[in-house]
C-alpha positions in Angstrom: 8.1 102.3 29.6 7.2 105.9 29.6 10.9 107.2 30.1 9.7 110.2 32.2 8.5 111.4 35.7 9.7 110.0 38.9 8.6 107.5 41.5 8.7 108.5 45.0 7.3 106.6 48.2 4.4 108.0 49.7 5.1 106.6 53.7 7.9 105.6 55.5 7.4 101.9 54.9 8.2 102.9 51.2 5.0 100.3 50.3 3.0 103.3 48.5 4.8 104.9 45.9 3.4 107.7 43.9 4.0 108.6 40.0 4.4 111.8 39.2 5.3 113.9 36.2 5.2 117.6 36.1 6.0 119.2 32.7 3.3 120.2 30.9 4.9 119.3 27.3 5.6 115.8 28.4 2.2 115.2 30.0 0.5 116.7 26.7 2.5 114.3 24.0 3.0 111.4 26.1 0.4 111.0 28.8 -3.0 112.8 26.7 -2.5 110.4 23.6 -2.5 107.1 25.9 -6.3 108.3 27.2 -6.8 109.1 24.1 -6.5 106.0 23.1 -7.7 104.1 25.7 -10.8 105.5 26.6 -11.9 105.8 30.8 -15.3 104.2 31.0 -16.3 105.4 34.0 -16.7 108.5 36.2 -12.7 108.9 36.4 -14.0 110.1 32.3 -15.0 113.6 33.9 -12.0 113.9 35.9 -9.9 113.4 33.4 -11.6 115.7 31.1 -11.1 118.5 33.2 -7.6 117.6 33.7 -7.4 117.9 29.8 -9.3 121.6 30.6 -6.6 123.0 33.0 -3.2 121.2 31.2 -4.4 123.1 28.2 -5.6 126.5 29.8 -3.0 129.3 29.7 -3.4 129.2 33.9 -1.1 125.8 35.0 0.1 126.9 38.1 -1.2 125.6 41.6 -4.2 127.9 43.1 -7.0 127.1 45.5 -9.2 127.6 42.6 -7.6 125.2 40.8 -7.2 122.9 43.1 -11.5 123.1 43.7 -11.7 122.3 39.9 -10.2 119.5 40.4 -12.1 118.2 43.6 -15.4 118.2 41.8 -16.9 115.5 41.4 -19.2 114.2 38.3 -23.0 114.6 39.5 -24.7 111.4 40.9 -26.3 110.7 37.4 -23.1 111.3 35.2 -22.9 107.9 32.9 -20.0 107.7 30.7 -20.5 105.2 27.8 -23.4 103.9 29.5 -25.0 102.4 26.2 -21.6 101.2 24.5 -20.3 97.7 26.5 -16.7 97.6 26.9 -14.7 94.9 25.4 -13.8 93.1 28.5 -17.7 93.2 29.3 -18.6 91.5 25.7 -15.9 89.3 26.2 -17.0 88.1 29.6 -20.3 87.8 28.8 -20.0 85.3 25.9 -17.4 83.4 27.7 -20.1 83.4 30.5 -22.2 81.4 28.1 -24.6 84.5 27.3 -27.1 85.1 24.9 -27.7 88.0 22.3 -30.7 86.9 21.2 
């Protein structure tokens, strides 16, 4: 659907396969307007935003320091869109017979 990046199996069974796609340009028109779209609601929110942080820094090339920015992890009480339900949630709850009263 995308029309770029390559698949390539991650063991020898070839049952985990990995998605991958390397230039910058393509990742920045094609891949940042999908999440921009479609929101994360959860902690993979802070990951992504630093993703966003280092595609659009002027430093894109593989370092140890980079590869620490990435490995952080959102604190313990990081709560993305903790106070706006998702639509799946609103949905399941009034199909769930449930009550905004």
């Amino acid at each position: 659907m995308l029309k770029c990046g390559s698949i390539t199996p991650q063991n020898k069974e070839g049952t985990l396969l990995q998605y991958r796609i390397r230039d910058k340009k393509i990742l920045s028109k094609v891949i940042i307007p999908i999440f921009e779209i479609y929101f994360l609601r959860t902690t993979k929110v802070y990951s992504y935003d630093l993703f966003k942080k280092v595609l659009y820094s002027n430093c894109f090339h593989y370092s140890s320091s980079l590869k620490n920015l990435l490995n952080t992890k959102a604190s313990a009480n990081f709560e993305p869109f903790k106070d706006i339900p998702s639509k799946n949630w609103v949905i399941g709850f009034t199909e769930a017979e449930g009550s905004f009263s």
